[in-house]
C-alpha beads as a LAMMPS data file, in Angstrom:
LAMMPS data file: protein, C-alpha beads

209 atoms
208 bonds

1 atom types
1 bond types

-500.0 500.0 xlo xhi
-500.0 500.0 ylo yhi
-500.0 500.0 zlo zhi

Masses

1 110.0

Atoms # bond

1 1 1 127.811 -435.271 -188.235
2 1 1 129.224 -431.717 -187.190
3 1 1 128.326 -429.927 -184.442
4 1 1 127.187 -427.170 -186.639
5 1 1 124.740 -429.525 -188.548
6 1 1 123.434 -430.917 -185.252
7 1 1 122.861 -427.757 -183.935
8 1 1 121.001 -426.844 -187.126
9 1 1 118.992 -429.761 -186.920
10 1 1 118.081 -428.865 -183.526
11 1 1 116.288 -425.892 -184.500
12 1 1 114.644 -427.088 -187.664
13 1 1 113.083 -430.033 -185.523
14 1 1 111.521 -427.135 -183.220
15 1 1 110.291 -424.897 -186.424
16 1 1 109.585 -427.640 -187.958
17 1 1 106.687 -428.904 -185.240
18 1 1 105.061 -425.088 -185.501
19 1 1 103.837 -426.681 -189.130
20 1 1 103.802 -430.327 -188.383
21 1 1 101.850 -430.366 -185.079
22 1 1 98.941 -427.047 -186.155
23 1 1 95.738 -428.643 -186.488
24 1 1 94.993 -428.950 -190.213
25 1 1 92.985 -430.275 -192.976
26 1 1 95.511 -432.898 -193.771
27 1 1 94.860 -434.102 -189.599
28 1 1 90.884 -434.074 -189.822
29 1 1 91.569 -436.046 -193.371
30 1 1 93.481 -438.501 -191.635
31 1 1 91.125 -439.130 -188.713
32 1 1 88.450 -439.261 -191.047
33 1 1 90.604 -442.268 -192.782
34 1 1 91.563 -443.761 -190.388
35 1 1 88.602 -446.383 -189.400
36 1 1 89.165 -448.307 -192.492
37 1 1 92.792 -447.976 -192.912
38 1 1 95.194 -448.058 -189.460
39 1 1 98.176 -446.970 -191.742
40 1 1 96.019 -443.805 -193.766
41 1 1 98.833 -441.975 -191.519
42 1 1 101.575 -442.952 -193.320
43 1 1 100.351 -443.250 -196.688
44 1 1 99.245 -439.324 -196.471
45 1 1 102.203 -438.513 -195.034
46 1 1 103.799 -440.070 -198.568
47 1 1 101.279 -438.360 -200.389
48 1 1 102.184 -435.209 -198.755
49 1 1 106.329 -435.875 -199.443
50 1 1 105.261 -436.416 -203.132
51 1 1 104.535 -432.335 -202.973
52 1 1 107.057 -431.662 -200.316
53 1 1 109.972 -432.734 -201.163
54 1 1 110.610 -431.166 -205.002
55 1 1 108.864 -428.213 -203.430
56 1 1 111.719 -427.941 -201.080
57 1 1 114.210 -428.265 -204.082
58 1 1 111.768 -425.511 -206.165
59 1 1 112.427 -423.125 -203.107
60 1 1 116.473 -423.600 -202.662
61 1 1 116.669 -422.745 -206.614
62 1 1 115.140 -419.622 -206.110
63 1 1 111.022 -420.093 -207.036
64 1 1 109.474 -419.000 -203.291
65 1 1 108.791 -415.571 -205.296
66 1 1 105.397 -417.721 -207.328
67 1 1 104.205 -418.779 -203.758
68 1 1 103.735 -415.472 -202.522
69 1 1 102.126 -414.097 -205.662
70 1 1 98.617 -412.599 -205.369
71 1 1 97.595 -414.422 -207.930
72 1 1 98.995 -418.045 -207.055
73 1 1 97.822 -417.407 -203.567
74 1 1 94.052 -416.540 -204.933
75 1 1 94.329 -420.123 -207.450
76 1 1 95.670 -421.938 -204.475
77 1 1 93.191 -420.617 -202.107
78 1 1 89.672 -421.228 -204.301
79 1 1 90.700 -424.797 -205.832
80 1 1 91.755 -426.089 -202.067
81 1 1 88.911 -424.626 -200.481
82 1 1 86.598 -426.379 -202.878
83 1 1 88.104 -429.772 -202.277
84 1 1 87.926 -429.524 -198.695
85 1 1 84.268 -428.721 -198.970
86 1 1 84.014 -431.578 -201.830
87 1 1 85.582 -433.893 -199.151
88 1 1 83.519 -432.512 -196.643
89 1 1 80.497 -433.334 -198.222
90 1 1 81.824 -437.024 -198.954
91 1 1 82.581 -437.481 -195.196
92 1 1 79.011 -436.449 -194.137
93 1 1 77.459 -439.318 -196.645
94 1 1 79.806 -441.787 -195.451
95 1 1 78.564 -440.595 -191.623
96 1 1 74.989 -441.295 -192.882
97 1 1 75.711 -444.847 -194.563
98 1 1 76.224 -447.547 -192.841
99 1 1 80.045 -448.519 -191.324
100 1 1 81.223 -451.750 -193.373
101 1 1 84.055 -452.854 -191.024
102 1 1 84.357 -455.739 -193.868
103 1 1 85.517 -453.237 -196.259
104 1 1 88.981 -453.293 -197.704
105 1 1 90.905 -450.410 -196.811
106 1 1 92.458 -448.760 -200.224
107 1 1 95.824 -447.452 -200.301
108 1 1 95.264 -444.975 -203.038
109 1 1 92.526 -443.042 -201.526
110 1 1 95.258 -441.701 -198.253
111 1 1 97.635 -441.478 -200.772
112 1 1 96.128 -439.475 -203.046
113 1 1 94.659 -437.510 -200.215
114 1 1 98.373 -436.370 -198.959
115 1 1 98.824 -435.003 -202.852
116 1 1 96.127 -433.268 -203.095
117 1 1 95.639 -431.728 -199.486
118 1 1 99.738 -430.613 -199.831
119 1 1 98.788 -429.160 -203.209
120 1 1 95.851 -427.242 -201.984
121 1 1 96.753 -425.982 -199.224
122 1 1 97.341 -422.079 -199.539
123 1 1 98.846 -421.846 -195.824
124 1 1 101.465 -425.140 -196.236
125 1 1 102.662 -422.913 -199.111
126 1 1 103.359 -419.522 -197.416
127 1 1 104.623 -421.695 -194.996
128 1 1 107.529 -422.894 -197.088
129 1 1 107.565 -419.422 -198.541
130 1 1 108.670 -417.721 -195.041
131 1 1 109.617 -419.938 -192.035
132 1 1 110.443 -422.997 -194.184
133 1 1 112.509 -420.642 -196.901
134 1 1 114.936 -420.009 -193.854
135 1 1 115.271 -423.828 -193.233
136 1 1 115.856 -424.860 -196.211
137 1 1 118.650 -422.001 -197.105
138 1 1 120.373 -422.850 -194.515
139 1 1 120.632 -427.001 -194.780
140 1 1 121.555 -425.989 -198.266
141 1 1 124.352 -423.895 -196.939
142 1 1 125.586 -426.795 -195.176
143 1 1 125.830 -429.054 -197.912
144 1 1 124.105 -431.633 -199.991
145 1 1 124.310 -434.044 -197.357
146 1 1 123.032 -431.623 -194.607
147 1 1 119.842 -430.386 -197.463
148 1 1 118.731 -434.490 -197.585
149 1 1 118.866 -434.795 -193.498
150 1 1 117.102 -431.932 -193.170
151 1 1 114.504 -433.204 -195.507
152 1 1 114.151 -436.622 -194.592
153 1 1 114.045 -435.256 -190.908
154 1 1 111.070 -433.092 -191.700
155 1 1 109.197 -435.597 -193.330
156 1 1 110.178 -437.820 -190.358
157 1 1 108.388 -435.817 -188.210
158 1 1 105.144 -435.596 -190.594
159 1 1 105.229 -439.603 -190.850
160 1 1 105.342 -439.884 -187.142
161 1 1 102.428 -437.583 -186.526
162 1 1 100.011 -438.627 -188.455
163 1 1 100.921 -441.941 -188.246
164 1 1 100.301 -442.080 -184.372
165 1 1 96.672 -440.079 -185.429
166 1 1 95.608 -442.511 -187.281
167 1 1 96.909 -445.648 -185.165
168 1 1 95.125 -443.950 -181.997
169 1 1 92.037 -443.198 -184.236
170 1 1 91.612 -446.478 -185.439
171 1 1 91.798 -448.222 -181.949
172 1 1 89.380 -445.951 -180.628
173 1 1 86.722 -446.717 -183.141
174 1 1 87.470 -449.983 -183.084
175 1 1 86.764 -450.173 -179.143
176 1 1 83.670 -448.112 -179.136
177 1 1 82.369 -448.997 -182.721
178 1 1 80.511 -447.663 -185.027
179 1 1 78.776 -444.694 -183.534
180 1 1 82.173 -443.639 -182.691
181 1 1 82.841 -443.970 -186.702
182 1 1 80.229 -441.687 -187.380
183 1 1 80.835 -439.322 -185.015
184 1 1 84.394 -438.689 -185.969
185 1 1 83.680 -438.827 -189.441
186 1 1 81.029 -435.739 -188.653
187 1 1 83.553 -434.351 -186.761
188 1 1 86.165 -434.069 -189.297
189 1 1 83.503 -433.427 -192.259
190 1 1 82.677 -430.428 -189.837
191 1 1 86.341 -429.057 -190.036
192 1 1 86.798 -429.677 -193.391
193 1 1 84.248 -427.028 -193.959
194 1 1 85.840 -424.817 -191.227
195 1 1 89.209 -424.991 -193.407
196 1 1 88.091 -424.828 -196.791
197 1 1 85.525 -421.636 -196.246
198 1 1 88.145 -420.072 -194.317
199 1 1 90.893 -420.856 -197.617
200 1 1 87.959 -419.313 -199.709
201 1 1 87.464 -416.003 -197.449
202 1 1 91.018 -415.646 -197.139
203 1 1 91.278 -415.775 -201.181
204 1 1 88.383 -413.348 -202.093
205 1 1 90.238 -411.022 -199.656
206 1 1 93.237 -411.174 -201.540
207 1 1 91.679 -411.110 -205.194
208 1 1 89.774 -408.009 -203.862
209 1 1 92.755 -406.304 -201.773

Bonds

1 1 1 2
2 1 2 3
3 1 3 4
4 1 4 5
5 1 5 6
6 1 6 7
7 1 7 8
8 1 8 9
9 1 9 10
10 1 10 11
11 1 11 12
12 1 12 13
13 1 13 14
14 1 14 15
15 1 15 16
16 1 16 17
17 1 17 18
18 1 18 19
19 1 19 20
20 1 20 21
21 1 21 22
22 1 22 23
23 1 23 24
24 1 24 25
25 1 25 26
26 1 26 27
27 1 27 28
28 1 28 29
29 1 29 30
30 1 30 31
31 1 31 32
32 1 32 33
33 1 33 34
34 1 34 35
35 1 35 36
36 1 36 37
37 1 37 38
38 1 38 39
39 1 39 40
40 1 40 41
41 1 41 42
42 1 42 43
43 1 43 44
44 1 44 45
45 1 45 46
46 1 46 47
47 1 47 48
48 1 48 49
49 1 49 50
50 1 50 51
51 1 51 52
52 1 52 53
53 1 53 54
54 1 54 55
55 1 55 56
56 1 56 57
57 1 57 58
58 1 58 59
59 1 59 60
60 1 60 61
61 1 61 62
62 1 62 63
63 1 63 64
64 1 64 65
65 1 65 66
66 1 66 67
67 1 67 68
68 1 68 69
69 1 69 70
70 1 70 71
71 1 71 72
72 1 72 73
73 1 73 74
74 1 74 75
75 1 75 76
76 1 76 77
77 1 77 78
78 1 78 79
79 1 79 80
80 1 80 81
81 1 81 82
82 1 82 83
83 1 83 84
84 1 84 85
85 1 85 86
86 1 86 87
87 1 87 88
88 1 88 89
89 1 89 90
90 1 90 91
91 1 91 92
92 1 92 93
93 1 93 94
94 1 94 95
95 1 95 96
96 1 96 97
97 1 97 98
98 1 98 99
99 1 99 100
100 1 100 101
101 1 101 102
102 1 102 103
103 1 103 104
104 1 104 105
105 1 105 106
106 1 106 107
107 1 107 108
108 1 108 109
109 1 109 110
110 1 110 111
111 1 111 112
112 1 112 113
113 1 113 114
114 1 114 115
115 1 115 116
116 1 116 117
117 1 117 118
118 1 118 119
119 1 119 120
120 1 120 121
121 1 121 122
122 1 122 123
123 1 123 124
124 1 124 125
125 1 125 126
126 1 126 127
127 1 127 128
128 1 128 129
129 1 129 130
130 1 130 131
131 1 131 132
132 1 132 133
133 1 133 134
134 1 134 135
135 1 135 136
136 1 136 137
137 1 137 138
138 1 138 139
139 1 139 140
140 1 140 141
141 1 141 142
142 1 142 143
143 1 143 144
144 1 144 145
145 1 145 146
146 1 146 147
147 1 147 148
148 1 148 149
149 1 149 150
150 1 150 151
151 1 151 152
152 1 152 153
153 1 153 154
154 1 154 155
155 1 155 156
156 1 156 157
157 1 157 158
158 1 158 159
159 1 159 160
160 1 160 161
161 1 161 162
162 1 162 163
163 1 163 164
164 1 164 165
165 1 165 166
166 1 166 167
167 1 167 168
168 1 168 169
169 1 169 170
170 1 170 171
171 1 171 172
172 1 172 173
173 1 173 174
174 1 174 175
175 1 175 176
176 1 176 177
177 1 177 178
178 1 178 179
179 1 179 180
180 1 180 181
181 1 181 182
182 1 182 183
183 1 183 184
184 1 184 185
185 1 185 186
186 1 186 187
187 1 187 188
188 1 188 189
189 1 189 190
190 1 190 191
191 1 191 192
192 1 192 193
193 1 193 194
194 1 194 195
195 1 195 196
196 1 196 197
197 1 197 198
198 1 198 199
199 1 199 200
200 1 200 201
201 1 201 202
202 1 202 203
203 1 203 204
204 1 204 205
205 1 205 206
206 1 206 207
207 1 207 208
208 1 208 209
């Protein structure tokens, strides 16, 4: 490894974290997951890669011109702030039903949540589309080999985030039960709606600009 491509690294890691560690729908949906499934963390953060990773590919051959369209953003914007609330409302019914701890924890339903959350999210994309355009121009610049460490880096630090989210959620409402469920499920239900009215406002502003 050069000294170039460590250097390189160096900074992605740090511009990296502005995107990995902002508080997010894809953190409350992991919280919110993470009760019946002490792994959610990791299987979002694969559902999230599934998006990611061609997405990074899409951008190095030239295609961060679509994410910054009006019209892509306004799509974007509408059909992720609808899931959120759509999520939303599922989190407040499973806050009102009773806890099973006995239930099996699914692997599809994190899984699927990383897709979809990645796919919705208006800001991940405009994300990609200015800081993470930079990034990704440059590992490509370096090489093949330098493009897949950059990637699998990123996504390291995505993996590792959310992973230690929903590992620390899970013990927590483990040890203090099943109020504690229900409160963090309201909780997150709460900032789903936060996010996905704010990806709706920010859309009708746009579509009317």
């Amino acid at each position: 490894m050069t000294v170039e491509l460590i250097a390189f690294l160096g900074k992605a890691i740090g511009v990296s974290l502005s995107g990995v560690l902002a508080p997010g729908a894809m953190t409350a949906a992991t919280l919110a997951a993470a009760p019946r499934n002490r792994h959610a963390g990791a299987l979002v953060a694969l559902g999230h890669a599934a998006v990611e990773m061609p997405l990074m590919v899409l951008i190095v051959a030239g295609f961060s011109y679509w994410f910054k369209r009006p019209d892509v953003k306004v799509a974007v914007g509408l059909a992720g702030g609808a899931i959120l609330l759509v999520m939303a409302a599922g989190m407040f019914r499973g806050a009102m039903a009773r806890v099973r701890h006995d239930a099996p924890a699914t692997r599809r339903g994190p899984l699927l949540t990383g897709i979809v959350l990645t796919a919705g999210n208006p800001l991940f994309l405009l994300w990609w589309a200015g800081a993470g355009l930079g990034l990704a121009v440059e590992a490509a610049s370096l090489g093949v080999a330098a493009f897949v460490i950059f990637a699998c880096t990123h996504w390291l630090l995505d993996l590792i985030w959310l992973e230690t989210l929903t590992l620390t959620a899970h013990k927590g409402s483990t040890l203090f039960g099943e109020k504690a469920q229900r409160l963090l499920l309201i909780l997150c239900g709460a900032a789903m709606v936060i996010f996905g009215a704010r990806f709706i406002y920010v859309a009708a502003l746009v579509a009317w600009s």
